[in-house]
N, C-alpha and C positions, 0 to 999 in steps of 0.2 A: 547231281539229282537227275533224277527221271523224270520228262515231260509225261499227261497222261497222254499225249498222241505218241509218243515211242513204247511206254506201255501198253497200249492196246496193242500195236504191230507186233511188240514182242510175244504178247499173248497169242495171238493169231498164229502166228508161225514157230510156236512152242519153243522159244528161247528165252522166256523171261527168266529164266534159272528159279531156283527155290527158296529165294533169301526176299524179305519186302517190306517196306516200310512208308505205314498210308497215314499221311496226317492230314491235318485243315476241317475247313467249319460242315464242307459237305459229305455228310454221314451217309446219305444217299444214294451217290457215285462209288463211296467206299466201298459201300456193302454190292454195289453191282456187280465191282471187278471183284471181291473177294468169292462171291458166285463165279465169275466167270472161269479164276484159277481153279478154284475146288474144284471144276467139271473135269478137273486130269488128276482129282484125288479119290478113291475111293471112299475113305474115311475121311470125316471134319469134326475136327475137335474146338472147343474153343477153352484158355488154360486161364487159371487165376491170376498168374504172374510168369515171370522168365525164371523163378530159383524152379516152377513147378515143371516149365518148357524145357530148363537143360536136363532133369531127372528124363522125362519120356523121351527125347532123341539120344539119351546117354545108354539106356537099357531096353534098345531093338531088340526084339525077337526075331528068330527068323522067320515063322510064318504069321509074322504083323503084316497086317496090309500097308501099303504107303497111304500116311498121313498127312493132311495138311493142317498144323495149329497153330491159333490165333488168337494173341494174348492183345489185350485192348485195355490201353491206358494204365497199362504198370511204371505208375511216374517216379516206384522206386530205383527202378532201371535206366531211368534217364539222369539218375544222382549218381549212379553208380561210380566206383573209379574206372581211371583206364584201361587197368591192367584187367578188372573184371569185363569192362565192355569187349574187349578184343578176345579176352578166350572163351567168350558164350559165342564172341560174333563167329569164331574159327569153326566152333563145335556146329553151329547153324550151317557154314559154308562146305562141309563135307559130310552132313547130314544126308541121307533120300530123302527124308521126308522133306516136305514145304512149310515155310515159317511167314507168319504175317504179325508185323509188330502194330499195332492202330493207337491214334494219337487224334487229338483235338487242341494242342497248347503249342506254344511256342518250345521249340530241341533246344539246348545249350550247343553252344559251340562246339566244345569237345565232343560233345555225342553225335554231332552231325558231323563232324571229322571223320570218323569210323563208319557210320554208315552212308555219307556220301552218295554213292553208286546205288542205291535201294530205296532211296526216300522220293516217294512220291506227294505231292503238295496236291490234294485238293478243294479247292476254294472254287470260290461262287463263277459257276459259267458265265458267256459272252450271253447276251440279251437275245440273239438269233437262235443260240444252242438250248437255250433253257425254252424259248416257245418251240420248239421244236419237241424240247422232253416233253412238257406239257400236255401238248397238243395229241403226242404215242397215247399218254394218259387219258386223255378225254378230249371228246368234241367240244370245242369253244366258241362265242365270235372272241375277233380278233380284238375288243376294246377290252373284253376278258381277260382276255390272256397279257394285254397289255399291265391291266390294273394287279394281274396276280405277281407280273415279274414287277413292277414296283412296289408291291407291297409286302415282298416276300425276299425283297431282295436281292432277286437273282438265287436264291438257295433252290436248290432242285428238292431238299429232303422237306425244307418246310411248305414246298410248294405240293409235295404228296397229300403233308396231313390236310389242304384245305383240301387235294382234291376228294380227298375220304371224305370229308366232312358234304361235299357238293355232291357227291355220288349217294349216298345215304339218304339225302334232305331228298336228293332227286325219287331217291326209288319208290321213300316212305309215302309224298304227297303227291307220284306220276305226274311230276313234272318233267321238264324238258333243264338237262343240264343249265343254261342260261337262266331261265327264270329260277331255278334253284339259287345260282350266284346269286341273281339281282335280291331275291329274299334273304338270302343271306346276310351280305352285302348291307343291305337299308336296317337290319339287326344289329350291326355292327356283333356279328357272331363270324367275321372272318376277320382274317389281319388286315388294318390298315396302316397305311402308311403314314407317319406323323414328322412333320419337319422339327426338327432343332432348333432351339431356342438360341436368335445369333442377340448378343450382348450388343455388338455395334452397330446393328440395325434399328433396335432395339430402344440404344440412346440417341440416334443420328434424329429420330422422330420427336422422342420426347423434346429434348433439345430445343426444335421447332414445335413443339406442342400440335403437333400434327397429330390430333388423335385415331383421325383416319389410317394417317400411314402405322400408328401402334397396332391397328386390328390382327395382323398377322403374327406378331410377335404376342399379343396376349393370348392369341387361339394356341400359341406353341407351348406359353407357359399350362394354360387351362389343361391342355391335352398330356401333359406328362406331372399336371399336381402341382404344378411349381418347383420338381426336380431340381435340387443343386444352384438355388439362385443365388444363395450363398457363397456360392463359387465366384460367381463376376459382381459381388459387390464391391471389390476395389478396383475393378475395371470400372463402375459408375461412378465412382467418389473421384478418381482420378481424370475422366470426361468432363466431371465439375468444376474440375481444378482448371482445365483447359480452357473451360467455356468461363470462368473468372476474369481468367487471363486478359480472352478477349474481350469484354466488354470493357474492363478496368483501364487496361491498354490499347485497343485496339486491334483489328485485326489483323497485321504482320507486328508489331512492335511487342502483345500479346502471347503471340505464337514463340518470338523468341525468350519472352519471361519465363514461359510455361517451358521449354526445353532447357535453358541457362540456370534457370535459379529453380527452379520448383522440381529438375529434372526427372521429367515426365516424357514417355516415348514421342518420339520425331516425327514415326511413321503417323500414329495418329494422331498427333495436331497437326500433320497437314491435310490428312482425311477429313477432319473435323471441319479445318480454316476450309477447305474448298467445297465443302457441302455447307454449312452454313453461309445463307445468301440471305439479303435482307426479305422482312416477312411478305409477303406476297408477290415477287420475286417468283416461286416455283409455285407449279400447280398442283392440283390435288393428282395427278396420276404422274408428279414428279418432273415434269415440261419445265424446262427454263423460259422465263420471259425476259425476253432482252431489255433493258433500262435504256435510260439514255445517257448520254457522255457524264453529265454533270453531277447525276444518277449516282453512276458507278465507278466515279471520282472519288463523290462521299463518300461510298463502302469500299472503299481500298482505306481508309483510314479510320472505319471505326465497323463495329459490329451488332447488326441489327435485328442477332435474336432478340424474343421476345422476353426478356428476363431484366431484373435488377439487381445488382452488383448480391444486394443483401438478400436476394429472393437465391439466388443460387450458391451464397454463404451459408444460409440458412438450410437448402439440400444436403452440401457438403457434411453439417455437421447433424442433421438428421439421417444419413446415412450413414456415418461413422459409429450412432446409438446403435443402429439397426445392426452394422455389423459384429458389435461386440455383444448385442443383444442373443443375435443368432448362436454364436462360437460358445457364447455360455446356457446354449439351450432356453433362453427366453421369450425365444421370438421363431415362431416358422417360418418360412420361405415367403408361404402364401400373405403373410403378414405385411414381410418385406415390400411385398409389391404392392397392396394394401396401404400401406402408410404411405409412399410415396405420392399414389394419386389421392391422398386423403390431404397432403399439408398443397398439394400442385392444385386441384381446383376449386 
């Protein structure tokens, strides 16, 4: 593969030959350098597919001008067999003209076999490089520019559309670039950035019925609809198994029921065991408070969430409804989590 810093040099000093192959999420970059080769082609064509690409490099005329064509996202050509991909690739490699293949998904093996030497990757710039694009774009303050590369990603192409969108609001109401953003922005009419919903965050709280510590994890579900909660209901059901464990057993003798017999991951009942600490114990911004000897004697031998053996049998198998509820379209996401603090407080 081609880095794009050896591509740009090769471009510059007119050796990137006439063969090319541009994939990844930024559309942006793409289309710059696809500008930047065309400027050593008269003509730019761009083709339906490659059966339409081998017809016009097969039947040159002589006084055709030199062309450059670029077929984008023909993913029949990326099925193709071997024997097809190597004699269009042959026909492209002694061609005049210039060939640009564009892509957005993941190559197959074999196809990247073949075009190896031509494939350029690009994906979302370093965080210096993209305020830097930006900034060519428009005048920003830097908390700006900070807020668009995390909200955009790092994508240089999506980071275009908000600056249209900032350039436009600026002209229409003569304001000043900034206060365009900041109205924007307080509209929620640009992208923001939305954290993901972590599962083991999520129950590490509940767990302690830290409702405090839930805020962030309910802002995640509120913020994406409750997306796919579905997904980690048996990561919950199995937290409850854990936390059964311990209170029923204790907590090392617990830990090993819940791995030995109920064969539950290892990784997290030890996550579990060494974050849950008896209740008031940790503070509300998560501080440990040191106990005393005889203290944290008694919690090496038992477990002092705040639950009853039957209060977290009683989750286990309200979550078990819930998930067979959902699988058979009875129950939404948003319910899920609904019911849960409905039978909790």
């Amino acid at each position: 593969m081609k880095n794009i810093k050896d591509l740009k040099e090769d471009i510059l000093k007119k050796e990137a030959g006439n063969v090319f192959l541009f994939n990844g999420n930024e559309w942006a970059v793409k289309k710059h350098y696809i500008e930047k080769i065309s400027e050593d082609y008269p003509v730019v064509k761009y083709l339906r597919d490659t059966v339409e690409l081998v017809d016009n490099i097969s039947t040159r005329g002589r006084l055709r001008k030199k062309t450059l064509y670029v077929v984008p996202h023909d993913l029949d050509f990326i099925k193709a067999s071997a024997k097809d991909i190597k004699s269009v690739l042959d026909k492209a490699e002694k061609a005049k003209d210039g060939i640009i293949w564009v892509y957005s998904t993941e190559l197959t093996k074999s196809f990247t076999e073949h075009f190896d030497k031509y494939i350029t990757e690009f994906e979302e710039v370093e965080e210096d490089i993209f305020k830097e694009l930006v900034l060519h774009e428009m005048k920003l303050q830097p908390d700006h520019v900070n807020k668009l590369s995390a909200n955009c990603k790092r994508n240089y192409g999506m980071a275009l559309l908000e600056i249209d969108k900032i350039r436009n609001y600026a002209q229409y109401e003569n304001v000043s670039n900034d206060v365009a953003f900041e109205d924007l922005y307080m509209n929620h009419l640009l992208i923001e950035e939305k954290d993901i919903f972590n599962c083991q965050e999520f129950m590490n709280h509940l767990i302690l019925k830290d409702f405090m510590g839930l805020e962030h994890s309910l802002k995640c579900l509120y913020d994406s609809n409750f997306e796919n909660v579905w997904y980690h209901l048996e990561e919950m059901i199995n937290d409850f198994k854990i936390l059964y464990c311990f209170i029923k057993f204790g907590k090392w003798d617990g830990g090993s029921k819940a791995y030995n017999e109920e064969k539950l991951y290892w990784g997290r009942i030890k996550e579990l065991r060494d974050f849950i600490l008896p209740w008031g114990r940790r503070t509300a911004t998560g501080e440990v408070v040191q106990s005393t000897d005889e203290y944290a004697r008694r919690f090496d031998t038992i477990c002092l969430a705040p639950w009853t053996a039957e209060d977290v049998q009683y989750m286990i198998l309200k979550l078990s409804e819930c998930d067979y509820k959902v699988k058979q379209g009875k129950m939404t996401d948003r319910e899920v989590i609904e019911n849960i603090f409905y039978y909790l407080i």
